[in-house]
N, C-alpha and C positions, 0 to 999 in steps of 0.2 A: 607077539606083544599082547598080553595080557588089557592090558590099561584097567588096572585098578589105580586109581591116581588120589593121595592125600594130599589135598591143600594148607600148607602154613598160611595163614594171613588172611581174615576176614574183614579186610578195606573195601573197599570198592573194584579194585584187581582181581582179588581173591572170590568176593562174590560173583560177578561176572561170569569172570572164567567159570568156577563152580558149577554155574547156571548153564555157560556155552557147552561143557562138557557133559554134563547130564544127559540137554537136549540130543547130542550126538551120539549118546549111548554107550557112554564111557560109565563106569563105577567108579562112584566116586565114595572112596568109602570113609571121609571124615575132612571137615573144613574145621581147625583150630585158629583161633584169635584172642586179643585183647578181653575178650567178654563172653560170657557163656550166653547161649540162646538155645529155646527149643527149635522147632525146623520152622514150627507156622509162625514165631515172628523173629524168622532168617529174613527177610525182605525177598521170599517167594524163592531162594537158591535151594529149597527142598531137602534139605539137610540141616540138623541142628548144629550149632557152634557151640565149640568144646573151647575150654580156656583152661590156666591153668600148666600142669603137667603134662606132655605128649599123653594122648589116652591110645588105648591096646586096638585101636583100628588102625594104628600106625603099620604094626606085624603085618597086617594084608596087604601093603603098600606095595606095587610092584617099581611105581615113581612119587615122587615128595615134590608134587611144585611149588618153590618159595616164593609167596607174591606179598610181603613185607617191603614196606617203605626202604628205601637206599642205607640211609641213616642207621636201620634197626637189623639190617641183610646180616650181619655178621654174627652178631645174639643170636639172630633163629637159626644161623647155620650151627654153631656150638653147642644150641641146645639141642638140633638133632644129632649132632655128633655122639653126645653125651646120651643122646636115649637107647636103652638097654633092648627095646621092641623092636629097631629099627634092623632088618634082614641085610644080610651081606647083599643079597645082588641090588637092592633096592637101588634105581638110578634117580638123582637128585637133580631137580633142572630150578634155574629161578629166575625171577620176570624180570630183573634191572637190566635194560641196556647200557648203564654207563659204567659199572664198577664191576671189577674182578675180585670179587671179595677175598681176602686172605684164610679165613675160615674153613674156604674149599680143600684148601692142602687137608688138614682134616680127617676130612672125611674121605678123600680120594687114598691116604693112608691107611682108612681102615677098608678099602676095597672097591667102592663107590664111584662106580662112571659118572662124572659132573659137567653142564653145563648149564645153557641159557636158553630161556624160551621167554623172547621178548615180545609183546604182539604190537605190530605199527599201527594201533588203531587206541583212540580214547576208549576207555571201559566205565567210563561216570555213572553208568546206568547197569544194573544186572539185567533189568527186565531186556535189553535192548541186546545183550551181548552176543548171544549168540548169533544175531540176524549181522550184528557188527560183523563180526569177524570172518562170516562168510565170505569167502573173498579176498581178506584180507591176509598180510602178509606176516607174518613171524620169523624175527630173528634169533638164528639161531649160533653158535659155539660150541667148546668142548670138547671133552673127549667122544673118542670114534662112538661108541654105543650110546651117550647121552645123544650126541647129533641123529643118530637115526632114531633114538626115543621121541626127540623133539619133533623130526620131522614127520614120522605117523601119527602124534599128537594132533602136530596142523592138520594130516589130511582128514584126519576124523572128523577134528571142524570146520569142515570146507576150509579153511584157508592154505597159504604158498608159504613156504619155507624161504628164508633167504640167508646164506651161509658169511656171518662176518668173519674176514682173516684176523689170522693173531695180530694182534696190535693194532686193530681198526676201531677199536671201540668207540675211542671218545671220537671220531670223525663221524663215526656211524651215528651217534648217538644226537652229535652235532646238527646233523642232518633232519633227525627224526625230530628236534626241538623247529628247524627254522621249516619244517613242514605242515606240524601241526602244533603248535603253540606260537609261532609267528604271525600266521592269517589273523585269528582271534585279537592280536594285538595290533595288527595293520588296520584290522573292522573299527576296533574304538578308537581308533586314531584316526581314524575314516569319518565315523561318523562324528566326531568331537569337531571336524573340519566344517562339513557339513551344517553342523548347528554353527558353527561361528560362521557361517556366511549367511544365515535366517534363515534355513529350511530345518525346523524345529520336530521334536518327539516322534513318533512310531515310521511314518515319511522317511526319515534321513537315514534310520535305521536299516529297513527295507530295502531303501535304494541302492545302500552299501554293499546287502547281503545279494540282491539278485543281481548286482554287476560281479559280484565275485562267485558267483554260481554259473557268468556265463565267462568267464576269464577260464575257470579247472575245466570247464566242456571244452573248450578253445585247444586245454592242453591234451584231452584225450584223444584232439586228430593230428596234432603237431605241435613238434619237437619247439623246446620254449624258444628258441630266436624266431621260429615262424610264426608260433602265438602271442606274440608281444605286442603289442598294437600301444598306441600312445604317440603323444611328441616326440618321445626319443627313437620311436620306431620310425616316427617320420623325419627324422633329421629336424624336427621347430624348434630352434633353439630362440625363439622367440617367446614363444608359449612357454617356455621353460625358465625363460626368466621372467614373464609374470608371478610363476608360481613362484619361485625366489622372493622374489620382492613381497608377493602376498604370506610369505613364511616368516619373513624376518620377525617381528615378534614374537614369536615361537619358538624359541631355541630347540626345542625337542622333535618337534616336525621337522623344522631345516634342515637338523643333520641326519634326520631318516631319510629325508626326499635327498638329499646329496649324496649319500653314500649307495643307495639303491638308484638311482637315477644313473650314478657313474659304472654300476655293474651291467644295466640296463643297456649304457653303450656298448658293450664288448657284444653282446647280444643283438644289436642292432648292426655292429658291424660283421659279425658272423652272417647276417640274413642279408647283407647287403647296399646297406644304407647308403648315401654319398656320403664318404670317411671329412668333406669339408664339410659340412655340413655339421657330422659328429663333433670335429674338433674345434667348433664354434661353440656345440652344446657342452663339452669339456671345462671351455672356458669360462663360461659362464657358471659352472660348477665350483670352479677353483682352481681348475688345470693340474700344475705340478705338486699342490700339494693333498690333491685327493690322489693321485698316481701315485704320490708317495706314503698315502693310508694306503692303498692296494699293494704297497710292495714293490711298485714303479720306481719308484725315485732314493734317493740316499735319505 
């Protein structure tokens, strides 16, 4: 493997990676986007940005990684399909975990091993990325030689390869949403709790983020029904309907804390709990008609 690798898509995806892969000593012989730039004001990815037409640093490409918005993933596949520079062995990998673009047939027609190199880590930051992804994990797909493209890719940049099955996508992908874009969403909902009970500005904030900095340490020594801790860990279906009761004006919080609260039991009863105990905090939940949101009931 060569790794000369051009990047479609100068977002914030495509810069990153840019940056992760340089630092690891990859050639990176051309980032195209939206907008032309020289290299010194690329936001530090050391490479100028081409717009425009594919430009003839595409020819050196020994992989094309497509890191374009979901939305815009099929344009940029057609328009590499369509470019004249673009070498038959050239393997095309690209950053969406959630969509199998139609575009790929394509290119995979005119000879092109294609798949996916998705990275399980936010990339918001290029200066940050390469230290990100150390470690970190990439999802991969596709054909037999794109998946080994994809996977010495990872190990270049320190990160692990993780192999989705055909038809796993949107679960995978599912997954990768309530892992990281869910926490973020639980914090202001955390912390919005927090202010409405008077513990006001930087405080509430704080307190939100270093209990959930000790909850994922929690999970790095055991398995989540051991690291659950809570009411529901403890069977209090007392304390559980406080918090009920202190939601009601909420509509939006209530039915988060109910529907996470009642997943919460399966989890508490996998670790142990006393199951009366559980089926008291059930009831107080809703009973049969949250069992019947989980799929429980008719």
């Amino acid at each position: 493997m060569t790794e000369r690798v051009f990047v479609l898509g100068a977002g914030r995806a495509g810069r990153g990676l840019t940056r992760a892969l340089r630092a690891s000593g990859v050639d990176v012989v051309g980032l195209h986007g939206t907008r032309a730039e020289p290299a010194d004001a690329a936001s530090g990815v050391g490479v100028g940005i081409s717009a425009g037409s594919l430009p003839e640093s595409l020819a050196r490409a020994d992989i094309v990684l497509v890191t374009v918005r979901d939305a815009q993933l099929d344009a940029a596949l057609d328009q590499l399909a369509a470019a004249e520079d673009l070498p038959r062995h050239t393997i095309v990998l690209h950053a969406s975990g959630a969509t199998e673009p139609a575009a790929l047939e394509r290119l995979r027609a005119a000879g092109h091993a294609c798949g996916t190199f998705h990275p399980l880590v936010p990339l918001a930051d290029a200066d940050r990325a390469a230290e990100a992804l150390r470690g970190a994990w990439i999802g991969v797909d596709g054909d037999a030689t794109a998946r080994a493209a994809a996977h010495a890719l990872a190990a270049r940049l320190g990160a692990r390869a993780i192999d989705i099955p055909a038809g796993g996508k949107p679960r995978y992908h599912a997954a990768a949403v309530f892992a990281a874009n869910f926490p973020t969403v639980l914090a202001a909902l955390a912390v919005d709790l927090m202010r409405d009970a008077g513990i006001a500005g930087e405080p509430a904030r704080e307190a939100v983020l270093s209990l959930m900095r000790a909850a994922v340490a929690n999970l790095q020594h055991r398995d989540p029904a051991r690291a659950l801790t809570g009411p529901v860990a403890r069977g209090d279906a007392e304390t559980v309907q406080r918090h009920l009761d202190a939601l009601a004006a909420d509509p939006a919080a209530l039915a988060a804390y109910r529907v996470l609260s009642a997943i919460a039991l399966e989890l508490a009863r996998e670790a142990g709990t006393d199951p009366q105990r559980l089926d008291r905090i059930l009831g107080a939940l809703g009973g049969e008609e949250i069992e019947a949101e989980q799929g429980g009931g008719e």
